[in-house]
N, C-alpha and C positions, 0 to 999 in steps of 0.2 A: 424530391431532394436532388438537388444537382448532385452532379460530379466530383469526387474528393480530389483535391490536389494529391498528387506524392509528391514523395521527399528520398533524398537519397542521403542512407543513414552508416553512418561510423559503429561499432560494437565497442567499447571499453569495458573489457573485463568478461574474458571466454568462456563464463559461468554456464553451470545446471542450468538457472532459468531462462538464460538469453536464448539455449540451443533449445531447449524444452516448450518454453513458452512466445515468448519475444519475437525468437525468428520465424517460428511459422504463422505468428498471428504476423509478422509486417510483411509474409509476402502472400500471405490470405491477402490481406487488403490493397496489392498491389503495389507495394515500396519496394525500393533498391536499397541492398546491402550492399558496398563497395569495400568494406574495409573491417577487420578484424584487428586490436589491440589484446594483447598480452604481453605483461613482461617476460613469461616465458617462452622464446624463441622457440621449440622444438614444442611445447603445448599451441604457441598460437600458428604454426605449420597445421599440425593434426586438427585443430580443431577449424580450422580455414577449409582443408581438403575433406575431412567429413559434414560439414557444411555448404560446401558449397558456394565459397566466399574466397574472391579472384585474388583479393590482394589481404596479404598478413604482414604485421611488424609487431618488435618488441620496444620500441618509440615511438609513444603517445604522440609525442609531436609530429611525427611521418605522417597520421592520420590526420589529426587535428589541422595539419597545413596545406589537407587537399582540396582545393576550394570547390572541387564538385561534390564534397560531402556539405548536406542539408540541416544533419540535425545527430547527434550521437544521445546513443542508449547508454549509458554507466549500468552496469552491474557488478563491481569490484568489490574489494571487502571494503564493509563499513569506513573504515578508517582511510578512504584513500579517498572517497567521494569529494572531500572538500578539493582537495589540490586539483581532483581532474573535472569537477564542475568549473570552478575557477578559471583553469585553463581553458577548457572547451569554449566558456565565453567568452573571455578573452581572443581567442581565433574566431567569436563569431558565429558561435554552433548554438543552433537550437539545443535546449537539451533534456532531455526524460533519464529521470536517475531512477533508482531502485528504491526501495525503503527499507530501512529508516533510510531517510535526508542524507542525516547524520548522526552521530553517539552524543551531541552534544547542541545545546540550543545556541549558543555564541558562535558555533563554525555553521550552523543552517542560516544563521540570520547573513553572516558572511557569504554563504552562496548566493543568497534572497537578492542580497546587496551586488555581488560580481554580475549577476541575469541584469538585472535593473541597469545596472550603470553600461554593460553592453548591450539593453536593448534587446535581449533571447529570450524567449521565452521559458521557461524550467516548470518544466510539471514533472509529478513524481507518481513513479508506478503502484499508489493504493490502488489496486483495480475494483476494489469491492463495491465503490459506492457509485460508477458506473454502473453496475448491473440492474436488468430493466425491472430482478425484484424490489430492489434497491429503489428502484425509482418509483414504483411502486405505493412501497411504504411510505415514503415520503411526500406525496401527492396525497395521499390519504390523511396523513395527518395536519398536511398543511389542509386542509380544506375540512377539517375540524373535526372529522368522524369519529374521532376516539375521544371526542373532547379535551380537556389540560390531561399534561401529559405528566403523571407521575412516578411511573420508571420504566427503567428498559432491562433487560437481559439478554448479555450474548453470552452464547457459548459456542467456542471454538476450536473442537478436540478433534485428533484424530491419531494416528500411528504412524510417526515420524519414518516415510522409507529407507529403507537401509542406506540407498546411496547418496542422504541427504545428513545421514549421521555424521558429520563433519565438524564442522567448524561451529557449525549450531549447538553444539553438546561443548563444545571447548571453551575457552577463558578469552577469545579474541574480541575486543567490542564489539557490541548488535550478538551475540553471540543469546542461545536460552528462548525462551517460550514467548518472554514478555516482548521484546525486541520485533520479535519474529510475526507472532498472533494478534497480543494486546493493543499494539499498535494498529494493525489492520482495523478492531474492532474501536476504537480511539474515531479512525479515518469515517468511519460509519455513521458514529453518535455524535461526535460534534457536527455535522453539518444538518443532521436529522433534529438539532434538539435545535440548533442554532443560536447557543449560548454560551455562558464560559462554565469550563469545568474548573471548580475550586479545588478542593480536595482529592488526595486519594488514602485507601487505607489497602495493605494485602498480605498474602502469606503468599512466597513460594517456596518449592520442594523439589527435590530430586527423586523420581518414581518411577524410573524406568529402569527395564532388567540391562541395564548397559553402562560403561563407565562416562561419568558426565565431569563437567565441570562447569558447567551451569546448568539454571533452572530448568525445569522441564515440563512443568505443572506452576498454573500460577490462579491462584481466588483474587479480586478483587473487588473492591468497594468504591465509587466514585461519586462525589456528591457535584452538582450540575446547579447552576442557578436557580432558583423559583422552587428550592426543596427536591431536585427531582432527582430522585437513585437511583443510578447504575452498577449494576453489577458483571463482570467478566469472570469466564472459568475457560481457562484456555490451558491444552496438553498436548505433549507428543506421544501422548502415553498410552492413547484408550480408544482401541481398534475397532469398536463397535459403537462410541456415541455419536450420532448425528447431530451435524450444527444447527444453530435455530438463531431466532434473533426475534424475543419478545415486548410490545410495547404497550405498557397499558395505560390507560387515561380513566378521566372522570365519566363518559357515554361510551366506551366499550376497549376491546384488548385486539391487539394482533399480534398472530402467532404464525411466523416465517420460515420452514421447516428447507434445510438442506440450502442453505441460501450463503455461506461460509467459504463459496468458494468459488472461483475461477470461472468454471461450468456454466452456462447459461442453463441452469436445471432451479430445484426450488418452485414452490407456494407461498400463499400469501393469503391469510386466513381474517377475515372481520369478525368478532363473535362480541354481539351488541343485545340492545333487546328487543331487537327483532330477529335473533340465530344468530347461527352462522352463515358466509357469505364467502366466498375463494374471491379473495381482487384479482381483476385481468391484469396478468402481466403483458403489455406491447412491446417489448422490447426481449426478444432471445437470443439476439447475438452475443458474441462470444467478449466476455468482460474487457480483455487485451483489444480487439475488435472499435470497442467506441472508446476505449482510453485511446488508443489512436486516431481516432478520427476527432476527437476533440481538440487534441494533443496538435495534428496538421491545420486544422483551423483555425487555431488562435497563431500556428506560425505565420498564418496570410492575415493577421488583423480581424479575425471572425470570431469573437468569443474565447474561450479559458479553457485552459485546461482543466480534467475533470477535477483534480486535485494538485493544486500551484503550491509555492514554497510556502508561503502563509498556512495552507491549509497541513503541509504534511508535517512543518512545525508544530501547530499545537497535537498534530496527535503523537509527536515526538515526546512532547512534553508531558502528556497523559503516562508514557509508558515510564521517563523519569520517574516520577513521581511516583508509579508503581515500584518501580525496582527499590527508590528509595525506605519506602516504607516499608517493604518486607526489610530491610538490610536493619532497618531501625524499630523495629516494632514500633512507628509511632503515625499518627496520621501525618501526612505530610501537605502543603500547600502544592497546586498545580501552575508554574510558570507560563501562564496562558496568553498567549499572543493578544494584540489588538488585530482589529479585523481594520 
């Protein structure tokens, strides 16, 4: 494999995941961070100086108009994504946003549209479906192993950490279980089934010993073209279950144990009738890891991001359609993008 380009990247939005995750997967892989945005002046100081990030401002456009920045990371709250995707392209910025897109399918397709008419690239951080388990499963079943595929199961629980009990428990949009997990697990199945998701049906709840004001537990039902069910159970709530991600077909089942997250860690299980059989995962790098080097490659004209605006819309639109249906007890239709 040759040599990756770097890029030199802008921060919008001084977030847990930018300092947590973000920043040290782009200087694992050799990237320049030049610039730090927050509208809070005295947050984007601190978090510049514990960082390690030369230059900070509380004007988007400071950044935005430094022409030696490459490509800016959005991680802001939900609600702000569209104005500063927009903008970013408009100044000409590659750009990798956070997930969700956005809270709403008419402001993603308006980002879709602002990349497209400036020419930047927009890929969105689902990092899930990069992972080499990921890839995985998916080579397996494109090459028929499990025969037709007639449903999946993800689950995706874990014990929301303290310092993440924020805004996610709050009433802010993207806010709740479904926004947050569903989606992710959305980001997954649609590219694995490689079809449109019609329906959804779901219940969610508030089940955590702590004051919420969204969902925090969500069941879901998802019906997929050619008959095939998907189901999701996703929590912040349950410190002891392990994620999985099950697929079963007409010639055998796989069972994908610990494969929910970030980590290059996770198995991948065949169980046909000839046994069971572990699939070789080839790929362990770190999820953040090839979302970025896909991400650099498609800036130079070499391929797509792992996940473009097309794709982090329809799994936008999965988690709609979840939330709607619990709000409604009723099944609801899935607003599923053309491909």
């Amino acid at each position: 494999m040759s040599e990756q380009p770097h890029l030199v990247w802008g921060i919008v939005g001084a977030s847990d995941i930018a300092e947590t995750r973000m920043i040290p997967a782009l200087r694992r892989t050799g990237h320049h961070i030049s610039s730090v945005y927050s509208g809070n002046s005295d947050h984007a100081e601190q978090y510049a100086r514990r960082n390690e990030i030369s230059n900070r401002t509380n004007m988007l456009n400071d950044l935005l108009s430094d022409p030696l920045i490459d490509a800016v990371y959005i991680s802001s709250a939900n609600d702000r994504h569209l104005e500063q995707v927009c903008a970013a392209a408009a100044a000409g910025k590659h750009v990798l946003c956070e997930k969700p897109l956005s809270t709403s399918i008419d402001n993603a397709r308006k980002m879709i549209a602002a990349c497209e008419s400036a020419g930047v690239v927009l890929g969105v951080n689902h990092h899930l479906p990069a992972a080499g388990t990921h890839q995985a499963i998916r080579r397996t079943v494109t090459r028929g192993d499990i025969g037709r595929i007639l449903s999946v199961s993800v689950r995706h629980t874990s014990l929301l950490p303290e310092r993440l009990r924020g805004w996610r428990l709050g009433s802010a949009p993207g806010s709740g279980a479904v926004m947050d997990l569903s989606c992710h697990n959305a980001s997954v199945v649609n590219p694995l089934l490689g079809t449109r998701a019609l329906t959804a049906s779901a219940i969610t709840v508030a089940q955590g010993d702590w004051v919420t004001e969204a969902e925090d537990a969500a069941s879901s039902s998802i019906l997929y073209e050619n008959n095939v069910l998907v189901r999701f159970h996703d929590t912040f709530t349950t410190p002891f279950a392990p994620t999985y991600v099950e697929v079963h077909g007409t010639a055998g089942s796989l069972h994908a144990a610990d494969v929910m997250t970030p980590e290059p860690i996770g198995s991948v299980v065949l169980h046909d009738g000839r046994g069971s059989h572990e699939i070789d995962v080839e790929d362990r790098r770190h999820t953040y890891d090839i979302t970025l080097e896909h991400f650099t490659r498609a800036t130079r004209g070499d391929g797509r991001p792992v996940v473009d605006g097309l794709d982090a819309t329809n799994a936008l639109a999965v988690s709609i359609s979840i939330l709607e249906s619990a709000r409604t007890g009723s099944r609801v239709p899935v607003d599923f993008c053309g491909q």
